[in-house]
VEXSE-593053 format. One line per 8 residues: number of its first residue (from 1); their letters; for each residue x, y negated, z negated of C-alpha. Coordinates in Angstrom, 1 decimal, padded with zeros to 4 digits. Example, Ala and Ser with C-alpha at 12.3 -4.5 7.8 and 13.67 -1.06 7.14 Angstrom:
2
1) as) 012.3/004.5/-007.8  013.7/001.1/-007.1 .
***
This chain:
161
1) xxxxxxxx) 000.0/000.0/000.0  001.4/-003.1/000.8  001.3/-006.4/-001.8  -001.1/-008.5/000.2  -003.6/-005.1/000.0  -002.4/-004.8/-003.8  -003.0/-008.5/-004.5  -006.7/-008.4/-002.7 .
9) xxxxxxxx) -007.6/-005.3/-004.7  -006.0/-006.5/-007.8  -008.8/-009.9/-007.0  -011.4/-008.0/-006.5  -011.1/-006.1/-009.9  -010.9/-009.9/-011.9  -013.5/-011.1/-009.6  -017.0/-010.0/-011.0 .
17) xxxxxxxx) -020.0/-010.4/-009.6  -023.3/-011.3/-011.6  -026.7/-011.7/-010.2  -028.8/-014.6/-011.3  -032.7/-016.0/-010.8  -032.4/-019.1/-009.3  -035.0/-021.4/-010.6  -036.0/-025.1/-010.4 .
25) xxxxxxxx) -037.1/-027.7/-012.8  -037.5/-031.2/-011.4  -034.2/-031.8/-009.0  -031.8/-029.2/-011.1  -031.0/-026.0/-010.0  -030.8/-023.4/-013.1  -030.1/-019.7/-013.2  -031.3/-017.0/-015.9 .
33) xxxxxxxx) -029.3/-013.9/-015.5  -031.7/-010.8/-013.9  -031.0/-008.7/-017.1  -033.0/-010.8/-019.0  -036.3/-011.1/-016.8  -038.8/-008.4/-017.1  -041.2/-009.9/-014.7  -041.6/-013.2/-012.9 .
41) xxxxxxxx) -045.4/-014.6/-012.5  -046.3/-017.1/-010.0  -048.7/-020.0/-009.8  -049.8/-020.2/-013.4  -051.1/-022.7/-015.6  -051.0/-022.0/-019.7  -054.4/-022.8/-021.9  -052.5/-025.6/-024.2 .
49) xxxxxxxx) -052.2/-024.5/-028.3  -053.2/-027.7/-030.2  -051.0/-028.9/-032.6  -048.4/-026.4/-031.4  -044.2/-027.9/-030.7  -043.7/-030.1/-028.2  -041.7/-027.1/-026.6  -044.4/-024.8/-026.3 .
57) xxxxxxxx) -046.1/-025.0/-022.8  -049.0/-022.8/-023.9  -050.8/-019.3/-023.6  -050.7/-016.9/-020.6  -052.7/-013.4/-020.8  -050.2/-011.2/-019.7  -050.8/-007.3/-019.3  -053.8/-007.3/-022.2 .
65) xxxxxxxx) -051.3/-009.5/-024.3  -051.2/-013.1/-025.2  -047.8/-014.5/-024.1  -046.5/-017.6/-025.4  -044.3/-019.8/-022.7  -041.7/-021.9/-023.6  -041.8/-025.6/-021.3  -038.0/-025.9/-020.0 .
73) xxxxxxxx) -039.1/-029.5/-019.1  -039.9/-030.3/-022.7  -036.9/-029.0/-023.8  -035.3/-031.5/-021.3  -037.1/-034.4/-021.9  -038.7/-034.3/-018.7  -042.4/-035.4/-017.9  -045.1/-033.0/-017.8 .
81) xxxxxxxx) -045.8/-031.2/-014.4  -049.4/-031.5/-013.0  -050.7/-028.2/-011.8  -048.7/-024.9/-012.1  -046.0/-023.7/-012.7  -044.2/-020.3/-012.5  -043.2/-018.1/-015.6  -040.2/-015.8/-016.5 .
89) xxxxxxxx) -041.5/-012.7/-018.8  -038.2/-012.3/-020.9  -037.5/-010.2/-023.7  -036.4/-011.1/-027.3  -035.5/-008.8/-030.3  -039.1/-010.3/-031.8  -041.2/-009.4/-028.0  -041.8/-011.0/-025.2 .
97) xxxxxxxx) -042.2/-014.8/-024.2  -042.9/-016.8/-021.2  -040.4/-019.4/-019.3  -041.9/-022.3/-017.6  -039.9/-023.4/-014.6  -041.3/-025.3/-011.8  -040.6/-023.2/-008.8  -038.4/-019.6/-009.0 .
105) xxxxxxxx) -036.0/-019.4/-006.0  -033.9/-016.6/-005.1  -031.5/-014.0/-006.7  -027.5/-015.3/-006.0  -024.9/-013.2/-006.3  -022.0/-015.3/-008.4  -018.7/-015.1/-009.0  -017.2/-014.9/-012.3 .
113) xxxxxxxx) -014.1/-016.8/-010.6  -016.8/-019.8/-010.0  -018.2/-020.7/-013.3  -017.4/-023.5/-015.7  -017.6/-024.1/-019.1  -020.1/-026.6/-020.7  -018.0/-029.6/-020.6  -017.2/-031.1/-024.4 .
121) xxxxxxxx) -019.2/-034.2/-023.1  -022.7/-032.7/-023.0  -024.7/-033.3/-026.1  -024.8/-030.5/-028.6  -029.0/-030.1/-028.0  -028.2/-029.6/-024.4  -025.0/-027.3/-024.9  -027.0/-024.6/-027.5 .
129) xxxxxxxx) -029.3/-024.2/-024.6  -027.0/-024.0/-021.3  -024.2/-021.5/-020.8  -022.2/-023.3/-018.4  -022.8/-023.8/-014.4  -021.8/-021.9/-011.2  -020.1/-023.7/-008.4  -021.8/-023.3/-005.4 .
137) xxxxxxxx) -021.5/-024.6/-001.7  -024.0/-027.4/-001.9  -024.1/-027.9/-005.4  -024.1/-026.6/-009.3  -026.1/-023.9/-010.9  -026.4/-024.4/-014.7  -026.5/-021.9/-016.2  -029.6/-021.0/-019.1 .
145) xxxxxxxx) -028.7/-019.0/-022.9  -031.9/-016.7/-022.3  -031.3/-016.0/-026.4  -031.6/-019.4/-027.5  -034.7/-020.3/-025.6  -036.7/-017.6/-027.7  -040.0/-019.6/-029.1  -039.4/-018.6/-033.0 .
153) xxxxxxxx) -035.6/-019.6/-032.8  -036.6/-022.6/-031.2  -039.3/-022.9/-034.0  -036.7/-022.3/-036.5  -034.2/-024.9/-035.6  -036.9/-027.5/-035.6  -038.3/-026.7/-038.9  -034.2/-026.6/-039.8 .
161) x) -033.8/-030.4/-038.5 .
***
């Protein structure tokens, strides 16, 4: 084997490859990694919980269950979206819970040799939620802490603050 084929294979053992949901709220591209989604339901729009956090987007019926979703824009600071939205089912250690994103794109393949750190800059709020970006041709994808976006963690850091 020569070095140039040593060197390439010697690459392509550093160089891992992770899939990743592409999804969109408001202009930003985010990514949730495909281990963590159970299911994905389209075109949705939650029954609101009164007197419920500000980061709870509402109540789905989901498979004879009552799933509560998680608003990503709330979480952000970003204004309410009129109409619906789609959902990511994902799984915690306490069950199941509901991610509201505005549209869900594709599944990327990325490269470990691509991603980025959250930069020391980003406020801490921002930073226990993201868990870095991928660099991509025609942009970033940041990159979401499924864990951390669990409604009675959330819940628990509010009470907490």
């Amino acid at each position: 084997m020569s070095n140039a084929e040593t060197a390439s294979n010697q690459k392509q053992n550093t160089d891992t490859l992770n899939e990743i949901c592409s999804v969109r709220v408001g202009s930003t591209l985010f990514g949730v990694p495909i281990n963590h989604i159970l299911e994905i339901v389209g075109a949705t729009q939650p029954q609101p919980v009164p007197l419920a956090p500000s980061f709870v987007g509402g109540l789905v019926h989901y498979r004879g269950d009552v799933l509560t979703t998680v608003s990503l824009r709330q979480l952000l600071d970003l204004p309410p979206k009129d109409g619906t939205q789609d959902i990511l089912v994902l799984e915690s250690p306490e069950g199941f819970y509901g991610l509201l994103v505005d549209s869900v794109g594709e599944v990327l393949t990325v490269s470990a040799t691509d991603y980025e750190r959250n930069p020391s800059t980003l406020d801490e709020r921002r930073r226990s939620l993201f868990a870095g970006a991928y660099k991509l041709k025609d942009g970033l994808l940041v990159m979401l802490e499924p864990e951390k976006l669990d409604p009675l963690r959330l819940g628990a850091e509010q009470q907490a603050a």
